[in-house]
SERO-4910 file (N, C-alpha, C, O; in steps of 0.05 Angstrom, whole numbers):
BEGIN
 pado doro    nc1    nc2    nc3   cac1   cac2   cac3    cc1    cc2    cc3    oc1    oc2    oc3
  Unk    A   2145   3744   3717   2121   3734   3731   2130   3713   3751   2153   3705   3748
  Unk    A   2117   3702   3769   2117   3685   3791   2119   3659   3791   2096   3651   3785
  Unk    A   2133   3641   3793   2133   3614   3783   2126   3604   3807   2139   3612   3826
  Unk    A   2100   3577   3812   2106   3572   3840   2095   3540   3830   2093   3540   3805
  Unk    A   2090   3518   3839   2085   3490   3852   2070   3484   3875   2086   3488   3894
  Unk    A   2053   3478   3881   2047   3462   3897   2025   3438   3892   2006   3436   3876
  Unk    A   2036   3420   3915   2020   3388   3916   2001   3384   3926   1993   3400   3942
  Unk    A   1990   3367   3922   1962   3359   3935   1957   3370   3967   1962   3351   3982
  Unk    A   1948   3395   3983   1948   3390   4005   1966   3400   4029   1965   3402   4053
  Unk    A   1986   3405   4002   2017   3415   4020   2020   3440   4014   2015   3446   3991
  Unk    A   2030   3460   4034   2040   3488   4034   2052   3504   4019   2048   3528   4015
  Unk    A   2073   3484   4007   2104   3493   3996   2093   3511   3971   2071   3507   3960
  Unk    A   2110   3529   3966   2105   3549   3946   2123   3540   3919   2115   3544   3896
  Unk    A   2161   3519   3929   2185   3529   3924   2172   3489   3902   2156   3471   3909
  Unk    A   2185   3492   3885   2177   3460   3868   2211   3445   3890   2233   3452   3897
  Unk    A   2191   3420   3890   2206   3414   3910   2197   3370   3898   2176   3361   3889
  Unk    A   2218   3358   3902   2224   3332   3881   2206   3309   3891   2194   3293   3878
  Unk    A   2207   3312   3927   2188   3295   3933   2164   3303   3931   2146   3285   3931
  Unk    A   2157   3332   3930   2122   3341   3920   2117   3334   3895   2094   3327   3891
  Unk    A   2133   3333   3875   2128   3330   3852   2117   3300   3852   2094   3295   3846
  Unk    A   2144   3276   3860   2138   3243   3854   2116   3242   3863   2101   3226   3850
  Unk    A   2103   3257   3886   2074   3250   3908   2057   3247   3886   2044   3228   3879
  Unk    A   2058   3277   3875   2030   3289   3849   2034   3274   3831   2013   3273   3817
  Unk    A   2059   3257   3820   2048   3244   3794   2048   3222   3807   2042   3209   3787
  Unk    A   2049   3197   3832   2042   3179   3832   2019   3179   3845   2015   3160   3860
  Unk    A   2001   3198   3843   1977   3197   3866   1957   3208   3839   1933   3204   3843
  Unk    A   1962   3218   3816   1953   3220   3794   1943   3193   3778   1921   3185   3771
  Unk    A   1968   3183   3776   1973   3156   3765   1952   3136   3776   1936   3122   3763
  Unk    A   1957   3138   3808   1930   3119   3813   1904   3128   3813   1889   3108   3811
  Unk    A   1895   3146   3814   1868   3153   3804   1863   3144   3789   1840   3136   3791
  Unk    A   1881   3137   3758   1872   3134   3735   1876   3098   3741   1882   3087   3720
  Unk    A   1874   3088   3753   1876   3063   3759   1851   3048   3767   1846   3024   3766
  Unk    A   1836   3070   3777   1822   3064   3802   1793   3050   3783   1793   3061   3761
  Unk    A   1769   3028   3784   1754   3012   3767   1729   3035   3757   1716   3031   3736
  Unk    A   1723   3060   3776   1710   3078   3767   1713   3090   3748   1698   3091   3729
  Unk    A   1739   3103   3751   1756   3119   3727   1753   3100   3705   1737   3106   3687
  Unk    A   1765   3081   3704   1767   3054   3677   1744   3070   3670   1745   3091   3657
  Unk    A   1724   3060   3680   1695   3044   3661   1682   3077   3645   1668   3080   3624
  Unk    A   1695   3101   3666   1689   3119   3649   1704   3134   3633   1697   3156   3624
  Unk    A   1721   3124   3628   1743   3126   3602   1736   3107   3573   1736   3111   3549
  Unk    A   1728   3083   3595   1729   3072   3568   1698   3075   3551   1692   3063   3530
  Unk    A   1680   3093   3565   1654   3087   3551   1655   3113   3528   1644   3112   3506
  Unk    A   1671   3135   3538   1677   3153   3518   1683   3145   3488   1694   3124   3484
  Unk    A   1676   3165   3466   1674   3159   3450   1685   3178   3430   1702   3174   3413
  Unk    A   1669   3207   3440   1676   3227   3413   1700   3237   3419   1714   3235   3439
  Unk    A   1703   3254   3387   1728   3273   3391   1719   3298   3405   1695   3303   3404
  Unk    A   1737   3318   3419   1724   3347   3412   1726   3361   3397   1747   3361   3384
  Unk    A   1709   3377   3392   1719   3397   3368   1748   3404   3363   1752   3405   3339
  Unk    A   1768   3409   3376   1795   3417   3365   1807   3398   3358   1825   3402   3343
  Unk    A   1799   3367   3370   1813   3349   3357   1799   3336   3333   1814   3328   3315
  Unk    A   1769   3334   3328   1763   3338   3298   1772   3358   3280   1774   3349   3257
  Unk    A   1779   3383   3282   1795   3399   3272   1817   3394   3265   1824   3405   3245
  Unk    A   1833   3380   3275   1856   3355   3270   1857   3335   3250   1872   3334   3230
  Unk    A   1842   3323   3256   1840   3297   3249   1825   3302   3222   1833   3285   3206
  Unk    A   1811   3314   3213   1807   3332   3178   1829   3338   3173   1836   3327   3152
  Unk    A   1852   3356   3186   1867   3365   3174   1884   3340   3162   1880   3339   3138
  Unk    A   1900   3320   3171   1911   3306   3181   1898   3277   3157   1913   3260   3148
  Unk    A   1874   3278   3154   1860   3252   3149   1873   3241   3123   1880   3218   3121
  Unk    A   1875   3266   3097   1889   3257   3080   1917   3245   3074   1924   3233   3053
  Unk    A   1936   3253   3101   1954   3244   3102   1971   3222   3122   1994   3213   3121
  Unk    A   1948   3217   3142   1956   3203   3167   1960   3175   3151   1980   3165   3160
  Unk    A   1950   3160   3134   1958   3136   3116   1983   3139   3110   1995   3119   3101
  Unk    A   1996   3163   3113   2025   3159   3104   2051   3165   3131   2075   3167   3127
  Unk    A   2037   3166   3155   2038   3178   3185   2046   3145   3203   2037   3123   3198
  Unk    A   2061   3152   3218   2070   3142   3241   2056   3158   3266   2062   3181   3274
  Unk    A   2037   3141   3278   2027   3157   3301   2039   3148   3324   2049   3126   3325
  Unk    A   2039   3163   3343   2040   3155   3373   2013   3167   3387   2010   3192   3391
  Unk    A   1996   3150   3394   1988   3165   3416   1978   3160   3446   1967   3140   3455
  Unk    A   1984   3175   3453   1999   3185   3488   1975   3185   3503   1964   3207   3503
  Unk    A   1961   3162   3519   1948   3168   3544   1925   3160   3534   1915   3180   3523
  Unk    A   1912   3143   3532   1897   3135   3507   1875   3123   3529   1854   3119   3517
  Unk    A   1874   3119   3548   1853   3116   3564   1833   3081   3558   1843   3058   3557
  Unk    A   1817   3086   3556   1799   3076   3550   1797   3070   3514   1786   3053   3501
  Unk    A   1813   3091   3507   1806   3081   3475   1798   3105   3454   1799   3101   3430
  Unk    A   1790   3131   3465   1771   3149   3455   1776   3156   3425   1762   3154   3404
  Unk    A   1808   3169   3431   1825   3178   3411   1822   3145   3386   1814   3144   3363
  Unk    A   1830   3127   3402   1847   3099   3384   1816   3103   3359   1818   3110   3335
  Unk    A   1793   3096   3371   1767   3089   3349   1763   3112   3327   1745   3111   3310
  Unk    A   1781   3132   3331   1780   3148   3302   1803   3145   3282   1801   3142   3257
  Unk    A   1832   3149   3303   1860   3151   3289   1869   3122   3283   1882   3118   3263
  Unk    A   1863   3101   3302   1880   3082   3289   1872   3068   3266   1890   3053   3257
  Unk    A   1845   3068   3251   1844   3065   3226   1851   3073   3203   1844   3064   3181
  Unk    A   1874   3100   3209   1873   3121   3186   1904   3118   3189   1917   3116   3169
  Unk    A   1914   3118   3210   1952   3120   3210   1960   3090   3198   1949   3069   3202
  Unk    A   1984   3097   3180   2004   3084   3169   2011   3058   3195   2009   3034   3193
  Unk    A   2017   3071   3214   2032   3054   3233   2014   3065   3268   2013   3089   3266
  Unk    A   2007   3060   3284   1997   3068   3301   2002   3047   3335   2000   3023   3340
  Unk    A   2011   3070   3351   2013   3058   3376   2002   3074   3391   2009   3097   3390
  Unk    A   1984   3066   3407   1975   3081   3437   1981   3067   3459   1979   3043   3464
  Unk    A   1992   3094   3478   2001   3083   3504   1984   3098   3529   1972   3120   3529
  Unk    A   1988   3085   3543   1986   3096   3569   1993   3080   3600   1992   3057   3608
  Unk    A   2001   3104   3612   2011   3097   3637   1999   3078   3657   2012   3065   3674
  Unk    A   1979   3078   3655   1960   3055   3666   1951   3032   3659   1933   3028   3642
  Unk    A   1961   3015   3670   1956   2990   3658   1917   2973   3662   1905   2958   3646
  Unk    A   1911   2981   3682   1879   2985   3671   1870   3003   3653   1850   2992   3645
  Unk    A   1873   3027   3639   1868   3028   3616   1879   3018   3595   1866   3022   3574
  Unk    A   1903   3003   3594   1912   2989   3564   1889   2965   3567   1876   2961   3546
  Unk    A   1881   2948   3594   1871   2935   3595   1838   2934   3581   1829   2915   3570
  Unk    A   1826   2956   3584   1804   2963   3577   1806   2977   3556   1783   2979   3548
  Unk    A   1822   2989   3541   1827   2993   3516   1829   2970   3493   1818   2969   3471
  Unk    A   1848   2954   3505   1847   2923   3496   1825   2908   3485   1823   2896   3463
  Unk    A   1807   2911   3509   1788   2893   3507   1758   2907   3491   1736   2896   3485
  Unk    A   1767   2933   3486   1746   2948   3466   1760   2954   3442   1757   2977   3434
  Unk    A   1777   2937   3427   1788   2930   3409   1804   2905   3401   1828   2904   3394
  Unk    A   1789   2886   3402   1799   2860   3410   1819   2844   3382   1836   2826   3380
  Unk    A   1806   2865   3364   1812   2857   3332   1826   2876   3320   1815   2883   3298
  Unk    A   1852   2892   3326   1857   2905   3326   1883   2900   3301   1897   2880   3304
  Unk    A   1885   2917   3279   1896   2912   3255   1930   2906   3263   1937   2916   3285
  Unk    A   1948   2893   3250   1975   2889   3253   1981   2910   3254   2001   2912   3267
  Unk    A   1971   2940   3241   1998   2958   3246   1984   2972   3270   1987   2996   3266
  Unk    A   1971   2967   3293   1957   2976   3314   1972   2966   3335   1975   2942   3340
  Unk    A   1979   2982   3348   1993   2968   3382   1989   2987   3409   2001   3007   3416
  Unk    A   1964   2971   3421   1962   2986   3448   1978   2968   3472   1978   2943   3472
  Unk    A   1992   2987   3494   2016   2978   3502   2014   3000   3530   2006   3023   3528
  Unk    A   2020   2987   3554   2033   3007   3575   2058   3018   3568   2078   3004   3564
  Unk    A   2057   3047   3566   2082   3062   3565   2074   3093   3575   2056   3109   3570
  Unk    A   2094   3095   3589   2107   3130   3602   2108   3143   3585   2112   3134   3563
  Unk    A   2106   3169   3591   2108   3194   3565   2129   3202   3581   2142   3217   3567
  Unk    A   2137   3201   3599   2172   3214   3610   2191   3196   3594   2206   3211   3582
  Unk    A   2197   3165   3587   2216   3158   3594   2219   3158   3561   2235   3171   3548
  Unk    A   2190   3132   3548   2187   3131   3525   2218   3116   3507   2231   3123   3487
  Unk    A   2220   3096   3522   2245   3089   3515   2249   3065   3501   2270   3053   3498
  Unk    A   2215   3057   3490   2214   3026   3484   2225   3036   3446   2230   3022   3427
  Unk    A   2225   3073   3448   2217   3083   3409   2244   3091   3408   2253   3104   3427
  Unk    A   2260   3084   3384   2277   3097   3376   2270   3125   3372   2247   3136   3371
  Unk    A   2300   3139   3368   2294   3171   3357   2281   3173   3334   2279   3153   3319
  Unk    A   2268   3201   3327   2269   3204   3309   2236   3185   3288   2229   3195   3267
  Unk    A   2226   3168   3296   2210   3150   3289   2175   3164   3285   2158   3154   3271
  Unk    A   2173   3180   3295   2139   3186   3284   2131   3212   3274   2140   3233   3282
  Unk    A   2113   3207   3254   2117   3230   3240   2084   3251   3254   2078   3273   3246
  Unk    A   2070   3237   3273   2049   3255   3279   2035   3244   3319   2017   3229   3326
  Unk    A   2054   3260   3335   2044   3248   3364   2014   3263   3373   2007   3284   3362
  Unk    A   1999   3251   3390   1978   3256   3399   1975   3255   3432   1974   3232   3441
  Unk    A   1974   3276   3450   1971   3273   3472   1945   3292   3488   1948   3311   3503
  Unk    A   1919   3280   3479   1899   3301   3483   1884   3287   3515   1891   3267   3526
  Unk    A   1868   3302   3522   1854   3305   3541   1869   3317   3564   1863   3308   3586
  Unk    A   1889   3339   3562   1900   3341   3585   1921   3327   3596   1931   3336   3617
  Unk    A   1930   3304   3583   1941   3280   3598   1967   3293   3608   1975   3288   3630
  Unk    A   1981   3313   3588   2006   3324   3602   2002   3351   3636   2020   3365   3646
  Unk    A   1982   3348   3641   1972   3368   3660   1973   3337   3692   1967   3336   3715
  Unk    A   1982   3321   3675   1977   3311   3707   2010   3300   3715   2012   3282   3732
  Unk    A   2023   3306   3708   2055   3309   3717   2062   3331   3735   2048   3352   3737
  Unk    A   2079   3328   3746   2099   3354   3759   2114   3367   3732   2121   3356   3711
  Unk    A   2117   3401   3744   2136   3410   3727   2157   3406   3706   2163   3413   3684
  Unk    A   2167   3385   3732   2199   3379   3722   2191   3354   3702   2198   3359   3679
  Unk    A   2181   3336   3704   2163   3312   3687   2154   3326   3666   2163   3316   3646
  Unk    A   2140   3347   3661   2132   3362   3641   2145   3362   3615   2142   3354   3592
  Unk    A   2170   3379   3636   2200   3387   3621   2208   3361   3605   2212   3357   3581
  Unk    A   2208   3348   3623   2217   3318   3610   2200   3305   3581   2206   3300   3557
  Unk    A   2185   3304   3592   2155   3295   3566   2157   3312   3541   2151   3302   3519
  Unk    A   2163   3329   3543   2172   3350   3518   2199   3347   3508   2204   3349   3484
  Unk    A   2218   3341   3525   2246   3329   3511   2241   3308   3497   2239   3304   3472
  Unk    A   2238   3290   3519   2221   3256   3502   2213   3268   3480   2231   3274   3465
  Unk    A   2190   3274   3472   2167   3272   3450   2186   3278   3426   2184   3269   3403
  Unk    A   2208   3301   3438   2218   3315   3413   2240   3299   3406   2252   3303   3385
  Unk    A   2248   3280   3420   2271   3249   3417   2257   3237   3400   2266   3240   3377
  Unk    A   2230   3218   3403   2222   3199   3380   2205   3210   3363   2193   3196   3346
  Unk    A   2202   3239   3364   2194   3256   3337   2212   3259   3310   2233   3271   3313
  Unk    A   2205   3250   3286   2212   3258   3266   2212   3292   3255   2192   3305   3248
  Unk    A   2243   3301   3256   2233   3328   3248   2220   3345   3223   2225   3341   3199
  Unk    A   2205   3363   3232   2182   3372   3221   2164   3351   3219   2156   3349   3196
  Unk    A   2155   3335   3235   2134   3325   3248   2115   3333   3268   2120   3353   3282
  Unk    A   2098   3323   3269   2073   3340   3283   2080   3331   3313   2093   3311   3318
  Unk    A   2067   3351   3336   2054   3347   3356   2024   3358   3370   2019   3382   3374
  Unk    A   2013   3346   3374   1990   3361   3384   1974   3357   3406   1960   3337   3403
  Unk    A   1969   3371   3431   1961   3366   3460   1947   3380   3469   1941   3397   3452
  Unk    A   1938   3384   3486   1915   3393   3505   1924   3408   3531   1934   3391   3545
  Unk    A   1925   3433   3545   1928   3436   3571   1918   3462   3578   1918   3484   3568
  Unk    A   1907   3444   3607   1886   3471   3624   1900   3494   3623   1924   3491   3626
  Unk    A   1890   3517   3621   1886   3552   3616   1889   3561   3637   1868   3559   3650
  Unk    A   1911   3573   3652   1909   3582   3685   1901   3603   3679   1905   3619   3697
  Unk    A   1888   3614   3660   1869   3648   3651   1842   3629   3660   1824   3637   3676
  Unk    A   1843   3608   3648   1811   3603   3648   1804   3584   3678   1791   3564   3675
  Unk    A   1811   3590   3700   1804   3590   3722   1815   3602   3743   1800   3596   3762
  Unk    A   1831   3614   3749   1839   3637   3765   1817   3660   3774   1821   3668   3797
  Unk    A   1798   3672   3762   1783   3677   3763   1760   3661   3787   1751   3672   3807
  Unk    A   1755   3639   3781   1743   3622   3799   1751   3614   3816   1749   3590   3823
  Unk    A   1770   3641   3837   1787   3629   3858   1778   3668   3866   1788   3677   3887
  Unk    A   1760   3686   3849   1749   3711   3863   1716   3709   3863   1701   3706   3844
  Unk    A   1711   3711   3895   1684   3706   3893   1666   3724   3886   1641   3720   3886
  Unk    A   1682   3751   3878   1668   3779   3872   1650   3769   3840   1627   3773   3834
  Unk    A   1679   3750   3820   1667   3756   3793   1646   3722   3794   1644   3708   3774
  Unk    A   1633   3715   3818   1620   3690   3816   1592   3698   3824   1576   3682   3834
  Unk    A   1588   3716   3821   1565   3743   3822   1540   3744   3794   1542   3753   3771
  Unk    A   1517   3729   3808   1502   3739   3781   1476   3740   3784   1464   3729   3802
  Unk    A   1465   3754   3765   1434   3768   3772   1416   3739   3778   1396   3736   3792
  Unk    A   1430   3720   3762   1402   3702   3777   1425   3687   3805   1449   3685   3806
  Unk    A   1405   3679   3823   1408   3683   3849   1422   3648   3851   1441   3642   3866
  Unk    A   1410   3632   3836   1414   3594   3839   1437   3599   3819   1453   3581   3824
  Unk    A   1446   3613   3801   1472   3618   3790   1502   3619   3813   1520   3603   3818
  Unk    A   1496   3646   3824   1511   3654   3847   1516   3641   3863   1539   3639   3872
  Unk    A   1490   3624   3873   1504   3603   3899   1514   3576   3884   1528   3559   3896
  Unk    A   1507   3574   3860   1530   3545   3851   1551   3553   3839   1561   3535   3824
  Unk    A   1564   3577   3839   1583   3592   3830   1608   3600   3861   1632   3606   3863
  Unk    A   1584   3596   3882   1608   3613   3906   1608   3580   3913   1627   3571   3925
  Unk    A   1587   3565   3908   1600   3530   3931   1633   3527   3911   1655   3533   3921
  Unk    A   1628   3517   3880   1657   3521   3872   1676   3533   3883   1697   3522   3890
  Unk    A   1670   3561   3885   1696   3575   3895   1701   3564   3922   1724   3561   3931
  Unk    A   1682   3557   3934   1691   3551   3970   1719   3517   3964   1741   3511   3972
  Unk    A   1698   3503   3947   1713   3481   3951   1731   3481   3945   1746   3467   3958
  Unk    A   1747   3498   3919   1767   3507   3909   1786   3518   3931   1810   3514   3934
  Unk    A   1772   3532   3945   1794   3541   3960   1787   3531   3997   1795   3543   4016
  Unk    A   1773   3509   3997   1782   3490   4020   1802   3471   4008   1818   3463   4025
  Unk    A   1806   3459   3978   1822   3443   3974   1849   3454   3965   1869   3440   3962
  Unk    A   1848   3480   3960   1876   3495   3956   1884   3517   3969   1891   3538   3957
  Unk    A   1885   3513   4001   1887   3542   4021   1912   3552   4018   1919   3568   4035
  Unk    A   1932   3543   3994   1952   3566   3992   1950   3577   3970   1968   3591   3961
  Unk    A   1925   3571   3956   1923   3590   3927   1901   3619   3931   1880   3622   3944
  Unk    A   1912   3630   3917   1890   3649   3916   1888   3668   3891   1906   3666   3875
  Unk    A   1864   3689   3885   1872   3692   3857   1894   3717   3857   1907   3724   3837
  Unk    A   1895   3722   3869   1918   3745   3867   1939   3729   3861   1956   3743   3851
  Unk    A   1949   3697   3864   1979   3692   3861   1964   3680   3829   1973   3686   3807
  Unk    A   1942   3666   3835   1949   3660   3799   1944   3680   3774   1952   3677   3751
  Unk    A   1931   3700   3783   1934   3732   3768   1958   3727   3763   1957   3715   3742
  Unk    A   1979   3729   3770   2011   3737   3765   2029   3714   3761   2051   3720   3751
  Unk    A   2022   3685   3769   2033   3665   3767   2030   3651   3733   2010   3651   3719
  Unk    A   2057   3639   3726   2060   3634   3697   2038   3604   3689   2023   3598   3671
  Unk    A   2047   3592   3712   2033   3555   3723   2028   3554   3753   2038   3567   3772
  Unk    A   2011   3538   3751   2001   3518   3779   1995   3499   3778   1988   3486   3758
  Unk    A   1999   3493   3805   1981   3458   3810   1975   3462   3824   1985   3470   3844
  Unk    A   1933   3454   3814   1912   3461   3824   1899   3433   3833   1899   3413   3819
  Unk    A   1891   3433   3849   1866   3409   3857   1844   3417   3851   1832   3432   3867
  Unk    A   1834   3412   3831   1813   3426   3819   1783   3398   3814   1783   3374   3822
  Unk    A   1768   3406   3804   1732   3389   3802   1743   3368   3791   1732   3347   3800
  Unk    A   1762   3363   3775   1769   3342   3758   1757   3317   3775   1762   3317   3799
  Unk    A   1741   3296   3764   1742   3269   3785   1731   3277   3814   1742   3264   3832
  Unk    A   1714   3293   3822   1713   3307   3850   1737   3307   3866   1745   3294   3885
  Unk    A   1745   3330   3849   1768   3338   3868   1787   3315   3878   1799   3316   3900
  Unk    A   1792   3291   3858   1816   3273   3860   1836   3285   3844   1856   3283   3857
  Unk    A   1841   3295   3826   1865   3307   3806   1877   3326   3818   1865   3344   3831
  Unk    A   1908   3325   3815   1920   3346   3826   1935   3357   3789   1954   3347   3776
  Unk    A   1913   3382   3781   1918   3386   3755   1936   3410   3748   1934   3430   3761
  Unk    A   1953   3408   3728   1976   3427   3715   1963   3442   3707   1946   3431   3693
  Unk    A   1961   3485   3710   1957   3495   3697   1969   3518   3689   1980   3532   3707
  Unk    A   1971   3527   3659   1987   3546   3650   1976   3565   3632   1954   3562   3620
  Unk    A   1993   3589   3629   1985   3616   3611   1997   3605   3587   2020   3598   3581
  Unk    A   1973   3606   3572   1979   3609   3534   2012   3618   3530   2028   3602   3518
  Unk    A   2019   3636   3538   2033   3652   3527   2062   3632   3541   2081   3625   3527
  Unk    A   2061   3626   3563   2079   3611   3584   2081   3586   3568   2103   3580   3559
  Unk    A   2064   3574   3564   2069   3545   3542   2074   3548   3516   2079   3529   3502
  Unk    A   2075   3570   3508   2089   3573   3485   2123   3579   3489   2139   3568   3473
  Unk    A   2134   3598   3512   2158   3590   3518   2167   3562   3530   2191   3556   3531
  Unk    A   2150   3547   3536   2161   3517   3542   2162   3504   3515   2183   3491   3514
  Unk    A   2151   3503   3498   2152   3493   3474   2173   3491   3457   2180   3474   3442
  Unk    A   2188   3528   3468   2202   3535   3440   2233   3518   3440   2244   3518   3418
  Unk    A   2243   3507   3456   2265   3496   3451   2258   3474   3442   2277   3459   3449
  Unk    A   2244   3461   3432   2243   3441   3419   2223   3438   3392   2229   3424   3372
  Unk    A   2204   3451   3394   2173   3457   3373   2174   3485   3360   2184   3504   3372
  Unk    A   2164   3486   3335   2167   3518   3326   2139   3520   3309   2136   3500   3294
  Unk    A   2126   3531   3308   2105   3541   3291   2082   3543   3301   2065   3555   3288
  Unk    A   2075   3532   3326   2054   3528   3339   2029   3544   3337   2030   3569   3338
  Unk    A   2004   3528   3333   1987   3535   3329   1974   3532   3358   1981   3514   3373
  Unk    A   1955   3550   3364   1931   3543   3387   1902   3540   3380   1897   3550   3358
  Unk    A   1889   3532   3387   1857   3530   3384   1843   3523   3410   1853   3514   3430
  Unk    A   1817   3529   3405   1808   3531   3433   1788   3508   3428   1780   3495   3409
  Unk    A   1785   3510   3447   1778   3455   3456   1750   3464   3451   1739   3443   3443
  Unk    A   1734   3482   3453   1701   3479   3443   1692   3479   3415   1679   3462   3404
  Unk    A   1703   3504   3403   1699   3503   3379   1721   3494   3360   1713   3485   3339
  Unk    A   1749   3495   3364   1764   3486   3344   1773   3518   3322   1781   3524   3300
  Unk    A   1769   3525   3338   1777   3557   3312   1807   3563   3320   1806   3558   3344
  Unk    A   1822   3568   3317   1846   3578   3311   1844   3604   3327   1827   3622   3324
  Unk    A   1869   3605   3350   1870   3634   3362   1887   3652   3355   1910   3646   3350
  Unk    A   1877   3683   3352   1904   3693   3338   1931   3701   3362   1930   3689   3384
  Unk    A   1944   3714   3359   1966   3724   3387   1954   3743   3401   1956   3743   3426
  Unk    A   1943   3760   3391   1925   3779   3407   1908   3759   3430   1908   3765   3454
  Unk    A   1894   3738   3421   1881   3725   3438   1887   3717   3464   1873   3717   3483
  Unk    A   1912   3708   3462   1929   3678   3481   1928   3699   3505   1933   3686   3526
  Unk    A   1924   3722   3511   1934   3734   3541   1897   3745   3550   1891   3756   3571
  Unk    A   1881   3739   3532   1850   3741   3541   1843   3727   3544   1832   3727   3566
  Unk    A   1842   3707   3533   1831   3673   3528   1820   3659   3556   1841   3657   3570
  Unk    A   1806   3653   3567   1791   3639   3589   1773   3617   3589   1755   3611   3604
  Unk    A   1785   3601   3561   1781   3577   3561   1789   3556   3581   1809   3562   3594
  Unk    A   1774   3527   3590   1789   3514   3612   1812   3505   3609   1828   3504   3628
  Unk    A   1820   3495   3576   1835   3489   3563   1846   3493   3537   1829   3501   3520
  Unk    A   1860   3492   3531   1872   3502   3497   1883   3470   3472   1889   3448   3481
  Unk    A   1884   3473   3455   1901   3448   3436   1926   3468   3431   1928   3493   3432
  Unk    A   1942   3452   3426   1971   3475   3415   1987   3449   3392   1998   3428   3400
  Unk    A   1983   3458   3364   1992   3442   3344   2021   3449   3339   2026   3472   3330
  Unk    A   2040   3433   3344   2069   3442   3342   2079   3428   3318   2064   3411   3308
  Unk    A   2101   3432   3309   2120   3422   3290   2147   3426   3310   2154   3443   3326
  Unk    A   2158   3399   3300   2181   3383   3304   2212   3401   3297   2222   3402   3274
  Unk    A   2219   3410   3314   2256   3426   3302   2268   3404   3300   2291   3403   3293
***
């Protein structure tokens, strides 16, 4: 299948090092920006696949080393950090540690929210946690090659046969929304807020189209995220499970609405926006 890249705006088909730094430092500041904050941090719930988790998980996270990755506003911290043994949330943005902070002001000794990178991750020894958390997507807003990296990391200060579990957009479950044939529907106010999407989609991405992500494994899409501020990672089920395998083995998928468990038959139908994928640690 077709491997291609591209950045916010730019042509290039070929992954290329200065498109990449552009997309994750132009990511990065979005999530900086006082709008973003305030609507990160007012969030609250889990979604279903990550309640699905966090049951599983509940009886034993008291005995768990957590990490978790990208923590925003806090969403994740007000369920898990009462329940883990040991618990750190990070994120890349230092206005959200800031506002995370300050919506946990009393935050228990074994609790530590902290600016930190999911590439570099270099403040954790090896080997150190027995259950990471990186939901909402947060690994979809890197470049490729950063990706690659974030998955080495994780599997560095992962304890093996330790958990991982994350979130990332479904290039099944919008590729489709790049053909204006299937945005077609008997009611008429359906159709036309079905083809404005597609238009803006493809005024903000004139080198995508659905014929390349039909066949393409990943992209980077500028997609509704933030109106159309995110330049977001997306991949085939089946494609993120070969990125996984050199480092993770057993992986589970579930789908982010309901939380049900997908079988293998599923992962090449599936047209969810996004997926969870529960890994264990090699």
């Amino acid at each position: 299948m077709m491997r291609f890249d591209e950045a916010l705006m730019f042509t290039s088909m070929t992954p290329d090092r200065p498109l990449a730094i552009a997309m994750s430092n132009h990511n990065q500041s979005v999530y900086t920006a006082p709008g973003i904050v305030r609507h990160y941090q007012q969030l609250k719930q889990l979604q279903p696949a990550e309640q699905v988790i966090l049951e599983r998980f509940r009886d034993t996270l008291p005995q768990l080393k957590m990490l978790d990755i990208g923590v925003g506003g806090g969403r994740t911290t007000q369920h898990f950090a009462r329940l883990a043994q040991e618990y750190v949330g990070i994120d890349y943005s230092a206005a959200m540690i800031a506002a995370c902070q300050r919506r946990f002001p009393h935050a228990a000794l074994s609790v530590s929210l902290e600016i930190g990178d999911a590439r570099t991750l270099t403040r954790f020894a090896d080997n150190h946690f027995d259950f990471i958390l990186f939901s909402f997507n947060g690994l979809d807003y890197v470049s490729h090659g950063d990706r690659q990296q974030i998955l080495q990391t994780i599997h560095r200060v992962s304890k093996p046969g330790g958990y991982f579990y994350f979130s990332s957009h479904n290039l099944q479950g919008i590729a489709s929304t790049f053909d204006y044939r299937q945005q077609l529907r008997l009611n008429p106010l359906n159709t036309y807020v079905n083809l404005v999407m597609t238009t803006l989609l493809w005024l903000c991405n004139p080198t995508l189209s659905h014929q390349k992500l039909s066949t393409a494994e990943y992209a980077i899409v500028r997609d509704e995220s933030h109106n159309f501020r995110l330049q977001t990672y997306y991949i085939r089920p089946t494609a993120q499970l070969q990125q996984l395998e050199p480092y993770f083995t057993d992986t589970e998928v579930y789908a982010w609405q309901t939380g049900r468990r997908l079988t293998a038959d599923e992962l090449t139908t599936n047209t969810d926006l996004w997926l969870y994928y529960l890994c264990r640690v090699k």
